[in-house]
Biopython code that builds the backbone (N, CA, C, O; Angstrom):
import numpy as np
from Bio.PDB.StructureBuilder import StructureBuilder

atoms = [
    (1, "UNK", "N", (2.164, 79.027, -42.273)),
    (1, "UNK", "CA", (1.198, 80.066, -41.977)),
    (1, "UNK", "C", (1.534, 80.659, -40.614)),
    (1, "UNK", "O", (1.771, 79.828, -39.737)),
    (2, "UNK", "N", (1.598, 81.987, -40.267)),
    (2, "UNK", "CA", (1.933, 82.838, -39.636)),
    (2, "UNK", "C", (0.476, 82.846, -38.416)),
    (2, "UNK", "O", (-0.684, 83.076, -38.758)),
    (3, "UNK", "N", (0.949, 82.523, -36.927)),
    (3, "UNK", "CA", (-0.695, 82.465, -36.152)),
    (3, "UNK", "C", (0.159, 83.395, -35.390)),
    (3, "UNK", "O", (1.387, 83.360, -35.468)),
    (4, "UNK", "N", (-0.546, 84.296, -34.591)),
    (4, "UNK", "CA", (-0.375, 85.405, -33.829)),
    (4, "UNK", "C", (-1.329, 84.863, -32.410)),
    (4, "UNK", "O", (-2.552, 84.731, -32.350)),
    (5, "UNK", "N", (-0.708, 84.712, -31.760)),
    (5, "UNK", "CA", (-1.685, 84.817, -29.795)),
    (5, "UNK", "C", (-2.143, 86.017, -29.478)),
    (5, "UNK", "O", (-1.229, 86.747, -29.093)),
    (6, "UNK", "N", (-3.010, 86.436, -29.482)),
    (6, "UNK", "CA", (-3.570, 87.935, -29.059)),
    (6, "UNK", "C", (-3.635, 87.743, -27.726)),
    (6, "UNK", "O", (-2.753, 88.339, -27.108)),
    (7, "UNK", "N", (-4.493, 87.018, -26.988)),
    (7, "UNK", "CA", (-4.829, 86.939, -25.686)),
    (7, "UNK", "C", (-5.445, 85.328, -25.604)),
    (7, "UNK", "O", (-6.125, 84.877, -26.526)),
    (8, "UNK", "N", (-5.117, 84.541, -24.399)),
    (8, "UNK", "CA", (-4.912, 82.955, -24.138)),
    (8, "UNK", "C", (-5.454, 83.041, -22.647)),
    (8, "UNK", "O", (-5.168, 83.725, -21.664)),
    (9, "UNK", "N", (-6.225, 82.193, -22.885)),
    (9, "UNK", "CA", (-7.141, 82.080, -20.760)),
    (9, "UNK", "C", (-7.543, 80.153, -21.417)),
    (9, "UNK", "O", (-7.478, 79.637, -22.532)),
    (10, "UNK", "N", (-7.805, 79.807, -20.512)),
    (10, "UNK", "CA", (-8.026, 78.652, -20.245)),
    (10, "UNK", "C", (-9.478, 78.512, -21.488)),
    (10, "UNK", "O", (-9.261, 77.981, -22.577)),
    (11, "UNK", "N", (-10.776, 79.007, -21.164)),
    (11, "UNK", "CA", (-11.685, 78.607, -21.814)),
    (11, "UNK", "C", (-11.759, 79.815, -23.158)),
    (11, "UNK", "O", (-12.564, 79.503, -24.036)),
    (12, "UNK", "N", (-11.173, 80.833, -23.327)),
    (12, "UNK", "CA", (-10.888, 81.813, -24.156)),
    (12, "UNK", "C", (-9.474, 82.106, -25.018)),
    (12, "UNK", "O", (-8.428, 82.297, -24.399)),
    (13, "UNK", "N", (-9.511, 82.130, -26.492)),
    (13, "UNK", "CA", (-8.583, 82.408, -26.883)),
    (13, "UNK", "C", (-8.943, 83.375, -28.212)),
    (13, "UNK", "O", (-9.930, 83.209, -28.929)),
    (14, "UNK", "N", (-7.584, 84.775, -28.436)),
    (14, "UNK", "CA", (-8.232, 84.993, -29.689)),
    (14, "UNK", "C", (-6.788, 85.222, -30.541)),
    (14, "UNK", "O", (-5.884, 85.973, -30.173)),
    (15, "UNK", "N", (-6.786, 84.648, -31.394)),
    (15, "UNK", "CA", (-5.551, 84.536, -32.521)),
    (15, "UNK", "C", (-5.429, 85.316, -34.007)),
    (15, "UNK", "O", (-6.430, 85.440, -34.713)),
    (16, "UNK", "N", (-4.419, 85.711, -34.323)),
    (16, "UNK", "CA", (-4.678, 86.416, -35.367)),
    (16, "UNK", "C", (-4.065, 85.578, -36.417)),
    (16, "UNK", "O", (-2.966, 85.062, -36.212)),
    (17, "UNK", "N", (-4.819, 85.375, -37.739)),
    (17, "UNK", "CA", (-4.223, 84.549, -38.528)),
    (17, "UNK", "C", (-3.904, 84.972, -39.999)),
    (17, "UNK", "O", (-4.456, 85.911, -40.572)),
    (18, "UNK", "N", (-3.007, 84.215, -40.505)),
    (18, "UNK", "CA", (-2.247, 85.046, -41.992)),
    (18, "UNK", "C", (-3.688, 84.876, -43.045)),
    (18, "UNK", "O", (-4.068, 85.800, -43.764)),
    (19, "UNK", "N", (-4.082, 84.111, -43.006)),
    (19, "UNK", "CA", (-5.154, 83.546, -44.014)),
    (19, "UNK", "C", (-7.144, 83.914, -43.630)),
    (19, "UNK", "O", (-7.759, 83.630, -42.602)),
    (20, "UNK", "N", (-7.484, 84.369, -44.458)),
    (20, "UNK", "CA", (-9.144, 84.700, -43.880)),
    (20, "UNK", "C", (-9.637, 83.398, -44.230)),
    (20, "UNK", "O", (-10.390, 83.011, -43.336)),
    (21, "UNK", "N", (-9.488, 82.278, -45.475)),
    (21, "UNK", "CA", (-9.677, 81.524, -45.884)),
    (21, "UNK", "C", (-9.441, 80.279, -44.611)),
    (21, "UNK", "O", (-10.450, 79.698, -44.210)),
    (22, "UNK", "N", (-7.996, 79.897, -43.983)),
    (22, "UNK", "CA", (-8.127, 79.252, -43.029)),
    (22, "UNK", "C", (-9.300, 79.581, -41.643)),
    (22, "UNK", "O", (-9.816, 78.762, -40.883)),
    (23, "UNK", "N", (-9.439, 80.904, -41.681)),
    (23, "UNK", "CA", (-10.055, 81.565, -40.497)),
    (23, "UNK", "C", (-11.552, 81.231, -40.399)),
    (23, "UNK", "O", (-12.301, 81.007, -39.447)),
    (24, "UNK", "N", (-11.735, 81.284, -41.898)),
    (24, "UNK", "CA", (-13.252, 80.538, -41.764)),
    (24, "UNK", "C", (-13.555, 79.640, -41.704)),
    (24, "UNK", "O", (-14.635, 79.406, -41.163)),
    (25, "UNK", "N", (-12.475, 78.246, -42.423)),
    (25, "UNK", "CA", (-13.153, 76.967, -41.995)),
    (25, "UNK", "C", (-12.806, 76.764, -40.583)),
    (25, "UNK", "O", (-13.426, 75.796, -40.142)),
    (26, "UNK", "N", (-11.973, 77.370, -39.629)),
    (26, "UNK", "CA", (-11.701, 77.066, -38.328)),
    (26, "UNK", "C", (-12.783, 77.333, -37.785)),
    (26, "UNK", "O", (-13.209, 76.635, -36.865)),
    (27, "UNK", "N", (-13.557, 78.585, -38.330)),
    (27, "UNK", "CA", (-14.753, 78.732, -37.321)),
    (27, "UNK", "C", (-16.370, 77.621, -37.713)),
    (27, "UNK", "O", (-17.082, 77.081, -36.866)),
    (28, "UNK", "N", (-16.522, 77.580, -39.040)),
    (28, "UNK", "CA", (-17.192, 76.615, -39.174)),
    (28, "UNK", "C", (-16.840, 75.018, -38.633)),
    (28, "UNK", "O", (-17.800, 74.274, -38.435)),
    (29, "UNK", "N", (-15.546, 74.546, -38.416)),
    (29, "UNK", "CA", (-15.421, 73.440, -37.819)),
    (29, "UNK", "C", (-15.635, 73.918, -36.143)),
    (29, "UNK", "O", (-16.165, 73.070, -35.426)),
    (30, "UNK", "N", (-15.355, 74.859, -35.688)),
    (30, "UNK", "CA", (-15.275, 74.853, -34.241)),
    (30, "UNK", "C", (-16.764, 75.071, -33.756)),
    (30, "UNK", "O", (-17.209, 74.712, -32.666)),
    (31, "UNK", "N", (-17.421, 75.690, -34.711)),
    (31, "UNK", "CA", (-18.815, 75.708, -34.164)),
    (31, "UNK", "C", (-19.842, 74.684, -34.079)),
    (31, "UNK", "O", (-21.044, 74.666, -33.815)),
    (32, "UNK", "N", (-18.759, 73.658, -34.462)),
    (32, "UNK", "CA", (-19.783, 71.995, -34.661)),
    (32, "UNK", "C", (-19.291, 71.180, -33.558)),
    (32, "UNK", "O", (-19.590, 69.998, -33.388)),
    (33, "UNK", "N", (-18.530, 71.864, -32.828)),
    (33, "UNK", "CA", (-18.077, 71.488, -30.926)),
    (33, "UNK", "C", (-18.927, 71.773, -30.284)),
    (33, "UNK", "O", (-19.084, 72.966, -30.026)),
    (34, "UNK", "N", (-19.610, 71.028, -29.888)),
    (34, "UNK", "CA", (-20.246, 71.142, -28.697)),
    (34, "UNK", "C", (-20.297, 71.656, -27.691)),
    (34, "UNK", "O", (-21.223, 72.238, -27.127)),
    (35, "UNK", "N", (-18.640, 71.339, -27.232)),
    (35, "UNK", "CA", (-17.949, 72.061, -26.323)),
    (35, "UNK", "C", (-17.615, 73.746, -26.485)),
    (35, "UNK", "O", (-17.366, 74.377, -25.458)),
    (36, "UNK", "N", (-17.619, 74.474, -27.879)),
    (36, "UNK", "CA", (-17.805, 75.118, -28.289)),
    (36, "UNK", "C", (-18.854, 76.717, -27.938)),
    (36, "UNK", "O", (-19.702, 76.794, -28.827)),
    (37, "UNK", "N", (-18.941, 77.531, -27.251)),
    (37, "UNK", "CA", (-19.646, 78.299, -26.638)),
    (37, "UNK", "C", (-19.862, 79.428, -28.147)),
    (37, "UNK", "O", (-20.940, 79.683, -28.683)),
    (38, "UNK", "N", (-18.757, 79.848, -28.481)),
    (38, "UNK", "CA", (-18.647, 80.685, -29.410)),
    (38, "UNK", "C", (-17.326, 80.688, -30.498)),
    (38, "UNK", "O", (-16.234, 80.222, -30.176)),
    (39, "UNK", "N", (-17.495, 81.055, -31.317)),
    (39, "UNK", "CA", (-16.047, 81.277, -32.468)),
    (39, "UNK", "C", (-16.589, 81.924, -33.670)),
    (39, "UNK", "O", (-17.622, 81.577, -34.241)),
    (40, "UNK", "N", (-15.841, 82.859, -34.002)),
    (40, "UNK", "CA", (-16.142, 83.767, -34.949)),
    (40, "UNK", "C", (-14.603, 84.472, -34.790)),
    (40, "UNK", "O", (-13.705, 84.395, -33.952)),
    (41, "UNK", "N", (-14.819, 85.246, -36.141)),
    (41, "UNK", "CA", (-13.332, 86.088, -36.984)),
    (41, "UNK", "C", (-13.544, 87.405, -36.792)),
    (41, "UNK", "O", (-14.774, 87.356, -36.782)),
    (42, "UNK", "N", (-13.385, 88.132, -36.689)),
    (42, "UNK", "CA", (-13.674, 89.525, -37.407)),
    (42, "UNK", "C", (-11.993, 90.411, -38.120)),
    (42, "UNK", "O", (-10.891, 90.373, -37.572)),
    (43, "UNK", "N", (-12.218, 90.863, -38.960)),
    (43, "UNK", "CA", (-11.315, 91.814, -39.666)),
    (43, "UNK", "C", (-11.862, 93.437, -39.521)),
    (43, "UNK", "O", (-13.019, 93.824, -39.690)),
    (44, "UNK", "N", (-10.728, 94.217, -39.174)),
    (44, "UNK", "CA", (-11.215, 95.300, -38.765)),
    (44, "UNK", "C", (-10.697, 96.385, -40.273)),
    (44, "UNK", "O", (-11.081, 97.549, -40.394)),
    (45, "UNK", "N", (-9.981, 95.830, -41.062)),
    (45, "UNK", "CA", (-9.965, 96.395, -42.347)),
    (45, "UNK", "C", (-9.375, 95.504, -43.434)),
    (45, "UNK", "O", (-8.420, 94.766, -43.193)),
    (46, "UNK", "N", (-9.968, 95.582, -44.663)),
    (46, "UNK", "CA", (-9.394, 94.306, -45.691)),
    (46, "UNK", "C", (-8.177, 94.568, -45.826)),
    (46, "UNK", "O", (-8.173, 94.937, -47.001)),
    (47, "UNK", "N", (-7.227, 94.641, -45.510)),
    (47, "UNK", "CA", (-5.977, 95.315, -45.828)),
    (47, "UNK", "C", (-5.152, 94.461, -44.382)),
    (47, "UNK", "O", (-4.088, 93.844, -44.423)),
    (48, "UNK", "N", (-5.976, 94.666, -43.276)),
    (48, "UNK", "CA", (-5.813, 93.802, -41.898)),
    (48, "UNK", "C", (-5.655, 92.172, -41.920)),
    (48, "UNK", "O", (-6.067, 91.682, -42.972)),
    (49, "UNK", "N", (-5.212, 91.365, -41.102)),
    (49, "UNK", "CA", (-5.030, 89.744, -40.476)),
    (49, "UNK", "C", (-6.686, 89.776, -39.992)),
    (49, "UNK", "O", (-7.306, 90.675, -39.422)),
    (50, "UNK", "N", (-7.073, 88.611, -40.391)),
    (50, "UNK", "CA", (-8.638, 88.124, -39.484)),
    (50, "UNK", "C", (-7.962, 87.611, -37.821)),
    (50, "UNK", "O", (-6.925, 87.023, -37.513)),
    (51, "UNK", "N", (-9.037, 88.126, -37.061)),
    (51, "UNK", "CA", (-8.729, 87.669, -35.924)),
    (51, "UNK", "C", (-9.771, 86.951, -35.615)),
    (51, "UNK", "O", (-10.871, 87.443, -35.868)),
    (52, "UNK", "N", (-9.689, 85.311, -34.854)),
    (52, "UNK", "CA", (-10.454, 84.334, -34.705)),
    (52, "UNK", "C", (-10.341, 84.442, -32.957)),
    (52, "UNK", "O", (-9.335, 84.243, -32.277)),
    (53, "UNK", "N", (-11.816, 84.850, -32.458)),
    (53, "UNK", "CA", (-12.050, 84.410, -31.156)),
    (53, "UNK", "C", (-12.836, 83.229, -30.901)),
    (53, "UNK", "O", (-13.683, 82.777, -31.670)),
    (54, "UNK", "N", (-12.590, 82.869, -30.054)),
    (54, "UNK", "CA", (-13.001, 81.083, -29.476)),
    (54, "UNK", "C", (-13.102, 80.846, -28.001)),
    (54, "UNK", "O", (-12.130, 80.476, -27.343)),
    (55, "UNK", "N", (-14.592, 81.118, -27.353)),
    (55, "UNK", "CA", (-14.804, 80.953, -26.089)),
    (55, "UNK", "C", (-15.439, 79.256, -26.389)),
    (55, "UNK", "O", (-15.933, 78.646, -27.338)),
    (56, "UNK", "N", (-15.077, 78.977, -24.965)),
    (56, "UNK", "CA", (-15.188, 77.149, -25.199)),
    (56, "UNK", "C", (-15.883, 76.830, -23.578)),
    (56, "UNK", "O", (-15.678, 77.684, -22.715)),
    (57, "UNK", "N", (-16.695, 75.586, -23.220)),
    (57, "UNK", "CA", (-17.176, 75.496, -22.200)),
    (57, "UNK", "C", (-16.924, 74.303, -21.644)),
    (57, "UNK", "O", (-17.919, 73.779, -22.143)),
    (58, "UNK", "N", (-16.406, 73.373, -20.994)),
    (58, "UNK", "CA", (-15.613, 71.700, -21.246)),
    (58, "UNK", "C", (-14.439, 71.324, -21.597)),
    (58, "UNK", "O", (-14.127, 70.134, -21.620)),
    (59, "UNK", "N", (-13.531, 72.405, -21.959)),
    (59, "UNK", "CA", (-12.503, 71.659, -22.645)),
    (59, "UNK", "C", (-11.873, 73.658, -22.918)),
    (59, "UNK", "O", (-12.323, 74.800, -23.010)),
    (60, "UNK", "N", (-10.733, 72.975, -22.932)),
    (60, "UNK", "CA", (-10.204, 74.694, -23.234)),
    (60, "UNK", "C", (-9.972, 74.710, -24.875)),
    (60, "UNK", "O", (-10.185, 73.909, -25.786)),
    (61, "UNK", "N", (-9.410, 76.079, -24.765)),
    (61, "UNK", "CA", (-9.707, 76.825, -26.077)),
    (61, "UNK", "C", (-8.780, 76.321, -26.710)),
    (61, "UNK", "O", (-9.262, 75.915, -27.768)),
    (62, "UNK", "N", (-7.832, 76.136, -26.674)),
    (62, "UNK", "CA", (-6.186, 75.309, -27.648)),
    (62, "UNK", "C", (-6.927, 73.987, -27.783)),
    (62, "UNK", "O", (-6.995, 73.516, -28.919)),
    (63, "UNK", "N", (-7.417, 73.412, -26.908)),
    (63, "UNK", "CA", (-7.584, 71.940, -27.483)),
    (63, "UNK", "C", (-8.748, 71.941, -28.643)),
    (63, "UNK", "O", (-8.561, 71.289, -29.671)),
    (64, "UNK", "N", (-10.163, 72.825, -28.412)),
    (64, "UNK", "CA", (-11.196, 73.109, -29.559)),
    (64, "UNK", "C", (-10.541, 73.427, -30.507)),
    (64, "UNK", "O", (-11.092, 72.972, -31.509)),
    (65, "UNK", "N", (-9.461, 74.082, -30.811)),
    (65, "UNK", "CA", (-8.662, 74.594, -32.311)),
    (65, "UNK", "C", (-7.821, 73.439, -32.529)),
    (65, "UNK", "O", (-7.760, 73.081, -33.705)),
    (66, "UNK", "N", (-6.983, 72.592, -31.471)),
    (66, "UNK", "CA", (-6.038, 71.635, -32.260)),
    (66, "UNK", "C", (-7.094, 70.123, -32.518)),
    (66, "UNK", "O", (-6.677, 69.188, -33.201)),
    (67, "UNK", "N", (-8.555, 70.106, -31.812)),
    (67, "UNK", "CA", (-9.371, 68.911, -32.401)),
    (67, "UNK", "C", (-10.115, 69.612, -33.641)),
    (67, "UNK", "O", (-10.983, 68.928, -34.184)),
    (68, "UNK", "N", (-9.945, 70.519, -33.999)),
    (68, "UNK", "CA", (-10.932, 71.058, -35.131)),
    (68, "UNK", "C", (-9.678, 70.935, -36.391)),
    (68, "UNK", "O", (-9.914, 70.303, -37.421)),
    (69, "UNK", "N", (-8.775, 71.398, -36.234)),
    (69, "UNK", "CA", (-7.577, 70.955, -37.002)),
    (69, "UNK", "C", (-6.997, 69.481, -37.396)),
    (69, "UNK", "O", (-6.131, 69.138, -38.201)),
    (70, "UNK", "N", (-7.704, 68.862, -36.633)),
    (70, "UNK", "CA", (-7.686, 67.745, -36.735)),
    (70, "UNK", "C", (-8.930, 66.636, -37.585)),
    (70, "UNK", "O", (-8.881, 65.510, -38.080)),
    (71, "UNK", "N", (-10.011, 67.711, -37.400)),
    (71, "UNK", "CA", (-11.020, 67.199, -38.187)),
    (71, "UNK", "C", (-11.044, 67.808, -39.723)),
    (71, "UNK", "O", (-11.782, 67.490, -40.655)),
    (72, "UNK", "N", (-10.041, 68.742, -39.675)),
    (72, "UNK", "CA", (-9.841, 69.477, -40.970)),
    (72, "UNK", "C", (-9.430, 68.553, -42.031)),
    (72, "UNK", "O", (-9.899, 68.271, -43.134)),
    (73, "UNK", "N", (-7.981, 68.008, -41.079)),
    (73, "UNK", "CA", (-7.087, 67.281, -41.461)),
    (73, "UNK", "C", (-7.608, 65.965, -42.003)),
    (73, "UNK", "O", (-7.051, 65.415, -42.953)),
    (74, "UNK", "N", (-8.800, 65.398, -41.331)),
    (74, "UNK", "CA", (-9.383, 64.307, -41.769)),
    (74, "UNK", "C", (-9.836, 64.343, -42.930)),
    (74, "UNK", "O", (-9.335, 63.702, -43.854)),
    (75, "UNK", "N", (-11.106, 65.292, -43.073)),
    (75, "UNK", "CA", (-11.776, 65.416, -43.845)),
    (75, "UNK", "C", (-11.080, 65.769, -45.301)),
    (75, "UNK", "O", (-11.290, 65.182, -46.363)),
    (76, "UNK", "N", (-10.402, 66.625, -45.121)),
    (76, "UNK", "CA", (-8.995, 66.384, -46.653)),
    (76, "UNK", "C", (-8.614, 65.640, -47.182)),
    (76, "UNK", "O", (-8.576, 65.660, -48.412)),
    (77, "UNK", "N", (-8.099, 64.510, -46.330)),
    (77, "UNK", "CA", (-7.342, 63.247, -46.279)),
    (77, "UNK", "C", (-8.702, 62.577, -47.369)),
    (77, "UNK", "O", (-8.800, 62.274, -48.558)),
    (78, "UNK", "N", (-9.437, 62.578, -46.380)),
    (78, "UNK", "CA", (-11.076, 61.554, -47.211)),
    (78, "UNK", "C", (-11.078, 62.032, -48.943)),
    (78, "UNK", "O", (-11.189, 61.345, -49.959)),
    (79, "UNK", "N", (-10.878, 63.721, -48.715)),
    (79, "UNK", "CA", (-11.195, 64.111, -49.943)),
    (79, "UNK", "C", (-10.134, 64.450, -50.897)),
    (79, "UNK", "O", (-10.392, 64.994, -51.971)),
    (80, "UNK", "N", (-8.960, 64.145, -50.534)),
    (80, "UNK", "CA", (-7.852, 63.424, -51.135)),
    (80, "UNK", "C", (-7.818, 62.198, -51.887)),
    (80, "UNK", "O", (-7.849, 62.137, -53.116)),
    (81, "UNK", "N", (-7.745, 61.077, -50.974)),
    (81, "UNK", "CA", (-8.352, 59.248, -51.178)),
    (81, "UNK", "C", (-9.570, 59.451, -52.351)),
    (81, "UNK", "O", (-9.621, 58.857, -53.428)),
    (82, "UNK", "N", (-10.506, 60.426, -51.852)),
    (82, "UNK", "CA", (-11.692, 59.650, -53.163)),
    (82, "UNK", "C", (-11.313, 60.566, -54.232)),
    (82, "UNK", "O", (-11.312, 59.888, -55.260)),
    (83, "UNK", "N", (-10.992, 61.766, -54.502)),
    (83, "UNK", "CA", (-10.551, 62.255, -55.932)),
    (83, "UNK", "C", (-9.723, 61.437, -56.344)),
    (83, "UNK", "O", (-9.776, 61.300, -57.566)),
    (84, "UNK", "N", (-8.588, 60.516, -55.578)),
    (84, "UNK", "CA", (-7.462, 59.978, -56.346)),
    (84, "UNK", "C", (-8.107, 58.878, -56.615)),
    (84, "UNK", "O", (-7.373, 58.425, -57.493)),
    (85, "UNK", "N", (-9.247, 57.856, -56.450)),
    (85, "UNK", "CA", (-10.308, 56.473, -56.557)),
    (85, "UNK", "C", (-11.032, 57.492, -57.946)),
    (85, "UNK", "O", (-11.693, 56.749, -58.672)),
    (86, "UNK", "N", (-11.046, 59.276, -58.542)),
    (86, "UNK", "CA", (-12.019, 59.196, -59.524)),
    (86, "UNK", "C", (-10.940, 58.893, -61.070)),
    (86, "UNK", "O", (-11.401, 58.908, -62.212)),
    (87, "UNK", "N", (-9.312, 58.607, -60.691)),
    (87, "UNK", "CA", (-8.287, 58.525, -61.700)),
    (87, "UNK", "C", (-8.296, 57.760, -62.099)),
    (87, "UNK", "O", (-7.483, 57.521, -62.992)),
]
sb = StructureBuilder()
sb.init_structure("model")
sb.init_model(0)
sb.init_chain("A")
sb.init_seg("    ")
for serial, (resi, resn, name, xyz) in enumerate(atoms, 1):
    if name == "N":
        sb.init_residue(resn, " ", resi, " ")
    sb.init_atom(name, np.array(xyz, "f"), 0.0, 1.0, " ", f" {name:<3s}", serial, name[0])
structure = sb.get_structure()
C-alpha cells in the first residue's frame, strides 16, 4: 500500500493513503488513544486518495499511527486464531 507524507511536525501529521478502507479503521483505532487529540480522513473527490490527519498530545504523531497499527495487527491475529478454532 502506497502512504504519501503530506506534512510531519512532531505532534501533527497528515498522510495520504491508497486505501479509504485502511483510512478508516486507522482513524477509528487512533481515536481510542488517549493520547490522541484528533484524527479524521477527508477526500476531496471520490476519484481522489483519502487524506488522514492526526494531531496527538503525549506522544507524537508516527508513534499514534505505528501503536494503532499495531493494535490492528493484533486484533486480526485474534480474529484469525478464533475463525481457524470455528474449522
Amino acid at each position: 500500500m502506497e502512504i504519501n507524507v503530506l506534512r510531519a511536525e512532531k505532534d501533527e501529521i497528515e498522510v495520504e493513503l491508497g486505501n479509504l478502507t485502511i483510512a478508516e479503521i486507522l482513524r477509528v483505532y487512533l481515536n481510542k488513544d488517549a493520547n490522541v487529540g484528533f484524527a479524521a480522513w477527508r477526500r476531496e473527490h471520490p476519484t481522489k486518495r483519502p487524506k488522514l490527519l492526526v494531531k496527538t498530545k503525549g506522544k507524537t504523531a508516527k508513534k499514534a499511527i505505528a501503536d494503532a497499527v499495531k493494535a490492528i495487527e493484533k486484533d486480526l491475529d485474534k480474529l484469525s486464531s478464533d475463525f481457524k478454532k470455528l474449522k
